[in-house]
N, CA, C and O atoms as a DFTB+ gen file, in Angstrom:
560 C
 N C O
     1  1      -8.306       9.257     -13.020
     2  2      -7.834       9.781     -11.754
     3  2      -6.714       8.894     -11.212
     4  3      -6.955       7.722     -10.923
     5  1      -5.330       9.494     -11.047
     6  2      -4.482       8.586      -9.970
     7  2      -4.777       8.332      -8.592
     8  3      -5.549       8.980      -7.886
     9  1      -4.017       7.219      -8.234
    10  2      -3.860       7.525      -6.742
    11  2      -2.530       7.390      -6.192
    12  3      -1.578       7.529      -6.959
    13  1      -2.382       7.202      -5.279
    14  2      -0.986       7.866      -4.616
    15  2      -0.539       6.553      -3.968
    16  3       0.453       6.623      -3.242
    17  1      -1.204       5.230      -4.148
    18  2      -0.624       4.128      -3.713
    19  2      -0.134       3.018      -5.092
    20  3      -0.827       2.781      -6.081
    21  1       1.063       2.533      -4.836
    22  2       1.396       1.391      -5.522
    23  2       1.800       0.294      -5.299
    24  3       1.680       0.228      -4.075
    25  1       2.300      -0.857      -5.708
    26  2       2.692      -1.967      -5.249
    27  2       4.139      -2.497      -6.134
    28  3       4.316      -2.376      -7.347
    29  1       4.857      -2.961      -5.372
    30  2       5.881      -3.758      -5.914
    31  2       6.689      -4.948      -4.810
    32  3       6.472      -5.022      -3.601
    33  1       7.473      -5.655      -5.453
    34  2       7.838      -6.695      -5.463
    35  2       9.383      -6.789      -5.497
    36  3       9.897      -6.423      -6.554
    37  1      10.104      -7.166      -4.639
    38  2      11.878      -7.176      -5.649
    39  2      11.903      -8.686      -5.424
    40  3      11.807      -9.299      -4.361
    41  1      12.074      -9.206      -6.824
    42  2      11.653     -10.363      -6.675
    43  2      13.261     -11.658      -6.390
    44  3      14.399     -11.225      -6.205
    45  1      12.857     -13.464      -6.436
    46  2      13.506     -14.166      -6.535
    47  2      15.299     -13.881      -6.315
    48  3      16.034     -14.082      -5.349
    49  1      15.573     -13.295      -7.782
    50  2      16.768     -13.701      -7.683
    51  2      17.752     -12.205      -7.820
    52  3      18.917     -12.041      -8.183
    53  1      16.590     -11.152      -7.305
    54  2      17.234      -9.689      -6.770
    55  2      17.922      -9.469      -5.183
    56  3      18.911      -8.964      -4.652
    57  1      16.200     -10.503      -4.700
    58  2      17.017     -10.996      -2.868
    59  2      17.993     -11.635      -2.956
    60  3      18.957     -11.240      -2.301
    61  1      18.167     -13.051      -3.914
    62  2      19.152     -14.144      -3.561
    63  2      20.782     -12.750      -3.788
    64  3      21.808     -12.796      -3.109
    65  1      20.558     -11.958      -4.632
    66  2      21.839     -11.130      -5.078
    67  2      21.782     -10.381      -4.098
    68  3      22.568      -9.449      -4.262
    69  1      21.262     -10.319      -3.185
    70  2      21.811      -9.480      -1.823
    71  2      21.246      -7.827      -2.312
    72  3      21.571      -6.930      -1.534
    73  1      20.380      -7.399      -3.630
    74  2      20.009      -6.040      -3.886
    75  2      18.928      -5.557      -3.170
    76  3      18.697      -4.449      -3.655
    77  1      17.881      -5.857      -1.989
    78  2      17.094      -5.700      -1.634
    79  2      17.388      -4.203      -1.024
    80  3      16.648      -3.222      -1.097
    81  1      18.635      -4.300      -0.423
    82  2      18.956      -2.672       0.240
    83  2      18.781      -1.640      -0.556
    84  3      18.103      -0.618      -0.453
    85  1      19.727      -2.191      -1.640
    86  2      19.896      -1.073      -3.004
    87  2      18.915      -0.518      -3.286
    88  3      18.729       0.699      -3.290
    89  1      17.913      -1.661      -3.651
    90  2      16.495      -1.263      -4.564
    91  2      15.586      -0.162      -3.705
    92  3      15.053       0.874      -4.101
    93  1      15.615      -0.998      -1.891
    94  2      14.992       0.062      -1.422
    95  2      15.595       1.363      -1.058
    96  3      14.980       2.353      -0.664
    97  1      16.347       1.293      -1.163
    98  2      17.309       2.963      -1.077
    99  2      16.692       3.543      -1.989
   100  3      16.011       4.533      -1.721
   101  1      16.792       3.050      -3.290
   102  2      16.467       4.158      -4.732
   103  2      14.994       4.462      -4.498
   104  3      14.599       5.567      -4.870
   105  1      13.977       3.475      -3.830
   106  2      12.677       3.854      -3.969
   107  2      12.451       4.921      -3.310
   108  3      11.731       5.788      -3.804
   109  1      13.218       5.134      -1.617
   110  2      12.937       5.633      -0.748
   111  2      13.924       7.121      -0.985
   112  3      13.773       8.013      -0.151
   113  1      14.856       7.325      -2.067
   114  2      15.264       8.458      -2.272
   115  2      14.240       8.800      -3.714
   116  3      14.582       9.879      -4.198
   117  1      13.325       8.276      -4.331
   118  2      12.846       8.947      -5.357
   119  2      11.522       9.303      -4.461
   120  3      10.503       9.377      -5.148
   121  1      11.386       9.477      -3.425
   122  2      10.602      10.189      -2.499
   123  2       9.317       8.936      -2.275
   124  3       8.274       9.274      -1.714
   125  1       9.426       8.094      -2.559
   126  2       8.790       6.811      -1.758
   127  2       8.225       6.855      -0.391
   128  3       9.168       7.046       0.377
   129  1       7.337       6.782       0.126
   130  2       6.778       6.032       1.592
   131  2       6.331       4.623       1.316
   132  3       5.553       4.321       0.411
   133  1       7.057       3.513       2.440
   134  2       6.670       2.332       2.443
   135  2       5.923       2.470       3.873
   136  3       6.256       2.861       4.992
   137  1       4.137       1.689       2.969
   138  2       3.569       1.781       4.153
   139  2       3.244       0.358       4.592
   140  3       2.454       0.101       5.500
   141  1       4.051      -0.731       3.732
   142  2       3.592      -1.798       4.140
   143  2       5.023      -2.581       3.744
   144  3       5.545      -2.048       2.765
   145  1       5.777      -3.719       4.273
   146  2       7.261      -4.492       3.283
   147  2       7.176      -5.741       4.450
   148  3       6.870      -5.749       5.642
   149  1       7.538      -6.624       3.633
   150  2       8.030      -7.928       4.065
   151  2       8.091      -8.599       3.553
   152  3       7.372      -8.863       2.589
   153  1       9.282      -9.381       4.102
   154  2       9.921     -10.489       3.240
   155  2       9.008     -11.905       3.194
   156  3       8.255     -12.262       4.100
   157  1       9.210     -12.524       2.122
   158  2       8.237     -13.320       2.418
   159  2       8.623     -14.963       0.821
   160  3       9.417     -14.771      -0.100
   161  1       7.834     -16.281       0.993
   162  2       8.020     -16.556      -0.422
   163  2       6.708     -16.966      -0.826
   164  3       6.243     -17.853      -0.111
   165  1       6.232     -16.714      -1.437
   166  2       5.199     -17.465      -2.472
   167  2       4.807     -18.942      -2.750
   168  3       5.838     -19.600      -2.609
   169  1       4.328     -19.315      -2.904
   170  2       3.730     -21.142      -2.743
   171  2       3.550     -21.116      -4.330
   172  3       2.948     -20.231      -4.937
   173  1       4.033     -21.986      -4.780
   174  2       3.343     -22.211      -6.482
   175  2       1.703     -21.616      -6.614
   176  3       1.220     -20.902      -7.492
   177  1       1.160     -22.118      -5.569
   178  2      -0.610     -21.654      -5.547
   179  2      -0.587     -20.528      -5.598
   180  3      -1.058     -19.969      -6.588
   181  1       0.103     -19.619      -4.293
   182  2       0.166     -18.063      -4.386
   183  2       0.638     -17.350      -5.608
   184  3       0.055     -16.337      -5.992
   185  1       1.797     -17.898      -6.310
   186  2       2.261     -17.438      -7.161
   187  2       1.341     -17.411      -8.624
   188  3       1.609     -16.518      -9.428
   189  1       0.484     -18.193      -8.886
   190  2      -0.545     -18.941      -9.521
   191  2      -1.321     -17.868      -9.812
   192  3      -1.346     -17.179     -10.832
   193  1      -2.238     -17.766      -8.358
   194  2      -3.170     -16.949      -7.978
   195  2      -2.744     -15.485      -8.591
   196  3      -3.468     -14.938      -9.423
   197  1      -1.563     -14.907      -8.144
   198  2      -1.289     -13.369      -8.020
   199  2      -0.719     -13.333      -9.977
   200  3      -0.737     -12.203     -10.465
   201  1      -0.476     -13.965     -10.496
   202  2      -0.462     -14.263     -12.018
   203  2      -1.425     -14.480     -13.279
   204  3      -1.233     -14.427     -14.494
   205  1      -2.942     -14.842     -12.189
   206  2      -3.450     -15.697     -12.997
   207  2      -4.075     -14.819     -14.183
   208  3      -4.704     -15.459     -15.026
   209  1      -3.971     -13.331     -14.365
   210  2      -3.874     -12.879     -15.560
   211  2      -3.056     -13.529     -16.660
   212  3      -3.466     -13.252     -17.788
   213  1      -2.437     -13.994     -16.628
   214  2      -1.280     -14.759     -17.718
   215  2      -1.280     -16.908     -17.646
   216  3      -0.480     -17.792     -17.954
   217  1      -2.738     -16.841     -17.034
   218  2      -2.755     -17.902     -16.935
   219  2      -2.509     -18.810     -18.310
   220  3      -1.879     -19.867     -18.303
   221  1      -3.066     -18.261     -19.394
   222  2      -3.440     -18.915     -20.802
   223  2      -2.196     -18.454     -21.795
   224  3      -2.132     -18.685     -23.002
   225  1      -1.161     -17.700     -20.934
   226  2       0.143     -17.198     -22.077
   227  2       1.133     -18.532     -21.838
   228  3       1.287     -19.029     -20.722
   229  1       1.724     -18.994     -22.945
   230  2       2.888     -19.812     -22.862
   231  2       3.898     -19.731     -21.745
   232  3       4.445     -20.760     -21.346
   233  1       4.138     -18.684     -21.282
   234  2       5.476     -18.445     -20.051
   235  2       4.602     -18.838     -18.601
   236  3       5.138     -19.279     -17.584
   237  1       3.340     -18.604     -18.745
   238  2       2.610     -19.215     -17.154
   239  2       3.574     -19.528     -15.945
   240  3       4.070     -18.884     -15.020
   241  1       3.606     -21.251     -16.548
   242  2       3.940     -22.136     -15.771
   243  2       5.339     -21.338     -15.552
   244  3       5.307     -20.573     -14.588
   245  1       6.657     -21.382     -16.330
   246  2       8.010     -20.468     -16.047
   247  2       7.659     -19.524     -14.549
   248  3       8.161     -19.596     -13.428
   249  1       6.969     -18.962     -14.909
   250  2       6.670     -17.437     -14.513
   251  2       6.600     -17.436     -13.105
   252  3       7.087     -16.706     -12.243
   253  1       5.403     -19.082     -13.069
   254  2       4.947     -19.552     -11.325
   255  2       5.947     -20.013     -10.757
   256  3       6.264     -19.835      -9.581
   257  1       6.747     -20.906     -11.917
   258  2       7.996     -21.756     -11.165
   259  2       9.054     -20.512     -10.361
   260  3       9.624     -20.336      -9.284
   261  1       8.900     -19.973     -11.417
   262  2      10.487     -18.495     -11.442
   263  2       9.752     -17.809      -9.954
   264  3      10.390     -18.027      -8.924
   265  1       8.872     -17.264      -9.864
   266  2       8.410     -16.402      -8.808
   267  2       8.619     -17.350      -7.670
   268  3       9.586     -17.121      -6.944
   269  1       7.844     -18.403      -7.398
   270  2       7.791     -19.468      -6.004
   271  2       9.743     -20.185      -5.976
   272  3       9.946     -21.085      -5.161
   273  1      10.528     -19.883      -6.547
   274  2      11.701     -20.354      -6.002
   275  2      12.465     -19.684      -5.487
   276  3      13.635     -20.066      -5.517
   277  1      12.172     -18.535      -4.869
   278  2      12.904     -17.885      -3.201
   279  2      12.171     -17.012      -3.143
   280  3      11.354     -16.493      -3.904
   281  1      12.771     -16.754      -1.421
   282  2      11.904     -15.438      -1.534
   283  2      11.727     -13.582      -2.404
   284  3      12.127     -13.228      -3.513
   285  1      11.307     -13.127      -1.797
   286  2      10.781     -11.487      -2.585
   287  2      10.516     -10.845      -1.451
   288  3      10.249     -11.470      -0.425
   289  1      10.558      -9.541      -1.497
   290  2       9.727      -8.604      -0.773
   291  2       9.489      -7.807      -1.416
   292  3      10.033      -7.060      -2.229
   293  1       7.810      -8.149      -0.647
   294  2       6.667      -7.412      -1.051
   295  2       6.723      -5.953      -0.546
   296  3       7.630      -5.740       0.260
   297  1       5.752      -4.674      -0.934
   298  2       5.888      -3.582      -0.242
   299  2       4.761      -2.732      -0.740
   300  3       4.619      -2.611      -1.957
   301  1       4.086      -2.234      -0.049
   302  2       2.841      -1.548      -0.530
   303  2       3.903       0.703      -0.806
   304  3       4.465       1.547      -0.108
   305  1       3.643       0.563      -1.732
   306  2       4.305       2.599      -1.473
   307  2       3.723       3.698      -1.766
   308  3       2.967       3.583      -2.730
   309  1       3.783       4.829      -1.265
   310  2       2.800       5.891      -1.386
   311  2       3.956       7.007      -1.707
   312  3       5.025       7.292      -1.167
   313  1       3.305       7.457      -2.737
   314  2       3.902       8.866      -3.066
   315  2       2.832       9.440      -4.336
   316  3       2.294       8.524      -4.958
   317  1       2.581      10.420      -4.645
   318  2       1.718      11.306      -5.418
   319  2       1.761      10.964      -6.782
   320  3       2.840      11.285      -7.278
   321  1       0.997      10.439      -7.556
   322  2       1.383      10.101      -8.984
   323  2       2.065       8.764      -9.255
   324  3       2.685       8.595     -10.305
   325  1       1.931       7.481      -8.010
   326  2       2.649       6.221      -7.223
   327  2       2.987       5.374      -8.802
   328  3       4.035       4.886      -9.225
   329  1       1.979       5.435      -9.246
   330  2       2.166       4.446     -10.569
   331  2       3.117       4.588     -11.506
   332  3       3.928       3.816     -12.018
   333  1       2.808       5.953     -11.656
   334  2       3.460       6.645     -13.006
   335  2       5.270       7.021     -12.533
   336  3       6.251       6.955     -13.274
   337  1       5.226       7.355     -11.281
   338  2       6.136       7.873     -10.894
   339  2       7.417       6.159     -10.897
   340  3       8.562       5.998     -11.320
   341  1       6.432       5.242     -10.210
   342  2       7.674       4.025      -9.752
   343  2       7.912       3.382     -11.002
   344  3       9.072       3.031     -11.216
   345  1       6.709       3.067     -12.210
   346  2       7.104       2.499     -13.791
   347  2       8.205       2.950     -13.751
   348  3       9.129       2.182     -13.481
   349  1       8.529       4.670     -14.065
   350  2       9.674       5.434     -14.597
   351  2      10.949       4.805     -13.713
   352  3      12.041       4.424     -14.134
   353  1      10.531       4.822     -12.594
   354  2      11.811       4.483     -11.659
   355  2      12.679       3.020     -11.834
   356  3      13.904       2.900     -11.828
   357  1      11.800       2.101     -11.970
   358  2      12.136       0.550     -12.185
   359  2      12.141       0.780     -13.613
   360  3      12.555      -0.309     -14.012
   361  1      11.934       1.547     -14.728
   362  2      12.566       1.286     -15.779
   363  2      12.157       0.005     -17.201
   364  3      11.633      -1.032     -16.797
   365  1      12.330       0.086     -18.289
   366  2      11.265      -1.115     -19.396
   367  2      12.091      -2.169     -18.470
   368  3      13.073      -2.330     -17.745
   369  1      10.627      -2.924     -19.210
   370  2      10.895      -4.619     -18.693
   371  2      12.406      -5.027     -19.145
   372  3      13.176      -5.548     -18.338
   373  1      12.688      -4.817     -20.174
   374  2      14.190      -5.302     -20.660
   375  2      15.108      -4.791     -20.346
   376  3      15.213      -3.621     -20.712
   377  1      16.290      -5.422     -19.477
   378  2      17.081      -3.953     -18.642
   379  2      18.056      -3.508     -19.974
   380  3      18.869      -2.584     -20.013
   381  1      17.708      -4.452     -21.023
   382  2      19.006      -3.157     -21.930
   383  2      18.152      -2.515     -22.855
   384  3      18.440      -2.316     -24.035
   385  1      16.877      -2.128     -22.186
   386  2      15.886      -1.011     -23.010
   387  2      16.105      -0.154     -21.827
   388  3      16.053       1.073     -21.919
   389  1      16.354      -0.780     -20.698
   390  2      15.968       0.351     -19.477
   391  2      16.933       1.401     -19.536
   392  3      18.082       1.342     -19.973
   393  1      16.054       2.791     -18.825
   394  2      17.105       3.789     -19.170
   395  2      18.090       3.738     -17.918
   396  3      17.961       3.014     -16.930
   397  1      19.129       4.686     -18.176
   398  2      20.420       4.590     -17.260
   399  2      19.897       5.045     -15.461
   400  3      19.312       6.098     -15.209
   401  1      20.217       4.143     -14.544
   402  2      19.588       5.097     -13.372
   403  2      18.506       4.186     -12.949
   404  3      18.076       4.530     -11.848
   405  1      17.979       3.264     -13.377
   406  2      16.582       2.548     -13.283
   407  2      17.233       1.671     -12.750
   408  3      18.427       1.399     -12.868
   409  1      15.916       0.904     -11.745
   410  2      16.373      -0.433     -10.947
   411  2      16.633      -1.299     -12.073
   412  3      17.664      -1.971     -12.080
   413  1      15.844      -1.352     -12.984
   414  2      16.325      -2.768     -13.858
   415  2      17.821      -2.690     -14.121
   416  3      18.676      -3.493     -13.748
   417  1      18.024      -1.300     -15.008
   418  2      18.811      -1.323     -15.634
   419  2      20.093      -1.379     -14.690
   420  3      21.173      -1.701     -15.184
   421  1      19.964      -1.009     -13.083
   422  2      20.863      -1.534     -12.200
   423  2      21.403      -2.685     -12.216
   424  3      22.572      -2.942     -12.503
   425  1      20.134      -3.790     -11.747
   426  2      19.912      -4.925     -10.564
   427  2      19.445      -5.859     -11.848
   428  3      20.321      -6.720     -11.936
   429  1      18.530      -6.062     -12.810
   430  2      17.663      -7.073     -13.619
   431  2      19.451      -7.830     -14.428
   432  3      20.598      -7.523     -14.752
   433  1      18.465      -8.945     -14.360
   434  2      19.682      -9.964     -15.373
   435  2      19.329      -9.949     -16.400
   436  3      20.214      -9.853     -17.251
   437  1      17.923     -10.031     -16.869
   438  2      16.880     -10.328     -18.387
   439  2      15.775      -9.855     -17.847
   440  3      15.400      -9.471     -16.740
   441  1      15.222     -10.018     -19.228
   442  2      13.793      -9.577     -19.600
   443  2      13.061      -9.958     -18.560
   444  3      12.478      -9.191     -17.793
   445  1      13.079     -11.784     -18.479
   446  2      12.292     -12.688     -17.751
   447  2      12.871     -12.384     -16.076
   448  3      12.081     -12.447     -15.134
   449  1      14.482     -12.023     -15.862
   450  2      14.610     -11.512     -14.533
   451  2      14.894      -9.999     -14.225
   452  3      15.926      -9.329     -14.232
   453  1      13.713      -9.749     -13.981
   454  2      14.060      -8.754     -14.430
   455  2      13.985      -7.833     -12.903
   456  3      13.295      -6.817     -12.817
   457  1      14.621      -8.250     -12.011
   458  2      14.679      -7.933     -10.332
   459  2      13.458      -7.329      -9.019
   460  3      13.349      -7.522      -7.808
   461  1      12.544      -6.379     -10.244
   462  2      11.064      -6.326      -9.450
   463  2       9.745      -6.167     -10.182
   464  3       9.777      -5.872     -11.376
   465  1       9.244      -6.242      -9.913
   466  2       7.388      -5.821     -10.341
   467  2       6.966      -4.559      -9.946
   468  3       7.347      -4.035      -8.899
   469  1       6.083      -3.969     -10.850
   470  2       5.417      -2.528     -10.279
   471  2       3.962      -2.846     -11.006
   472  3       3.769      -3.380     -12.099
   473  1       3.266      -2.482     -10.309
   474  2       1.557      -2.495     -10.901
   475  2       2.087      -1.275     -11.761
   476  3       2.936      -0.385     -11.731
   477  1       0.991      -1.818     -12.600
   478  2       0.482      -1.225     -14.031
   479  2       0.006      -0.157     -14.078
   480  3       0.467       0.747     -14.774
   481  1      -1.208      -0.033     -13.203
   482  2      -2.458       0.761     -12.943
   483  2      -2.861       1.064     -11.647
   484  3      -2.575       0.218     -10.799
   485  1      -3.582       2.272     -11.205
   486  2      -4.320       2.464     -10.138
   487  2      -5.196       1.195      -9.528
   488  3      -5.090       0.925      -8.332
   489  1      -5.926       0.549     -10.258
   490  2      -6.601      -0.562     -10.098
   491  2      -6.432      -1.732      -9.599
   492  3      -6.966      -2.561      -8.862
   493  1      -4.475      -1.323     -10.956
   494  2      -4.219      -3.595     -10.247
   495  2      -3.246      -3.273      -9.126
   496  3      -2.907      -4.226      -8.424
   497  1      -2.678      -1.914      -8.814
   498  2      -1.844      -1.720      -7.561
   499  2      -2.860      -1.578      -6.253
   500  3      -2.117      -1.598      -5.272
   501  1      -3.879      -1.480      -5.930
   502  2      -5.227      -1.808      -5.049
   503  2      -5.198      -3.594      -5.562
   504  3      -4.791      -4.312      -4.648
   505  1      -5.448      -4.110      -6.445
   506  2      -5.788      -5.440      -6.238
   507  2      -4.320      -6.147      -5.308
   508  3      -4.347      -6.855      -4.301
   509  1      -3.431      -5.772      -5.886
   510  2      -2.036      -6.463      -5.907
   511  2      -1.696      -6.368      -4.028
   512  3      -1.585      -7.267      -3.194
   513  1      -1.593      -4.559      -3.884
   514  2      -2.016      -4.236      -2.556
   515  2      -2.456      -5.156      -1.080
   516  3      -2.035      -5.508       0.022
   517  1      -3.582      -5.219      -1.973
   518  2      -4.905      -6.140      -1.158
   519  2      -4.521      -8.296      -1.166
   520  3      -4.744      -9.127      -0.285
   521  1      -3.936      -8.449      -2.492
   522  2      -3.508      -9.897      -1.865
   523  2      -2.264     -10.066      -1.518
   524  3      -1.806     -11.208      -1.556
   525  1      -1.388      -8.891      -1.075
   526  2      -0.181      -9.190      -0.318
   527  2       0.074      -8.779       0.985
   528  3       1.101      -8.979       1.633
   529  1      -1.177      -8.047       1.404
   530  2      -1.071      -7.125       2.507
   531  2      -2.731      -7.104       3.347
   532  3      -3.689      -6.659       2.716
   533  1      -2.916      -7.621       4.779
   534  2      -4.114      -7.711       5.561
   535  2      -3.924      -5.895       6.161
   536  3      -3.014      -5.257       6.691
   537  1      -5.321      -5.597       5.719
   538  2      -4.975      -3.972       6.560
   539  2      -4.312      -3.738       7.587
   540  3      -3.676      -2.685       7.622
   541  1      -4.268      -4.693       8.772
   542  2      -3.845      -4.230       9.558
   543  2      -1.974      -3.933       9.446
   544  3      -1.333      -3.087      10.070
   545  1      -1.449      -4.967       8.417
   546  2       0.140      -4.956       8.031
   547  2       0.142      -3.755       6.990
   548  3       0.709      -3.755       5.898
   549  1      -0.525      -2.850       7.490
   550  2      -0.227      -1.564       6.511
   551  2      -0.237       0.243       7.544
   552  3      -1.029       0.556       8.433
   553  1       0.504       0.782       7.182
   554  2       0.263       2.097       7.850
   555  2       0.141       3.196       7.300
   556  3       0.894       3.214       6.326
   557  1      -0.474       4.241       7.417
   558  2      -0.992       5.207       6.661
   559  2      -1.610       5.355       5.483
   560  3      -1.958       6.474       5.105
């Protein structure tokens, strides 16, 4: 079963490039509702924490450093099919796999920068959701 909420991120060095407008334009014209966004940065710990699936992969540590050195905004989004629909939109991890039209393939520098995050799943976009966002910093 889907659900109609997802989570993403435009991360580090998409803000420092001034794309934060861009990115949210494209979300909010591929029929996006943001019910939750703010800017914000990550603490090595936070960054740690919200990773620690990849705690035991070689890139870890990179990954914590790369995320906790500026800020991101976070954003909780709702639209029908949220998961499936924003993957397609942000495009493969590698922006020269990504197809034409995709945030990566916009905004990403590399693989490793690759300008935002989108949950995976119904599941980890509720977990992801839930440690970036206190209910009350959410609407609808």
């Amino acid at each position: 079963m889907t659900t109609n909420k997802t989570f993403t991120m435009i991360k580090p060095e998409a803000v420092a490039a001034g794309h934060s407008g861009k990115i949210i334009d494209m979300i909010i014209a591929a029929g996006f509702k943001i019910n939750g966004m703010k800017l914000t940065q990550l603490s090595k710990e936070r960054a740690g924490a919200f990773y620690e699936v990849h705690k035991e992969r070689p890139f870890y540590g990179e990954l914590v450093a790369y995320m906790s050195s500026g800020p991101i905004v976070a954003m909780a989004l709702e639209k029908e099919n949220a998961v499936a629909d924003f993957r397609k939109l942000i495009g493969a991890t590698d922006p020269s796999e990504a197809a034409d039209g995709t945030i990566r393939k916009k905004f990403a520098k590399s693989k490793a920068e690759n300008a935002v995050h989108g949950s995976d799943s119904d599941e980890n976009a509720a977990i992801e959701i839930a440690f970036h966002f206190a209910a009350g910093e959410l609407v609808g």
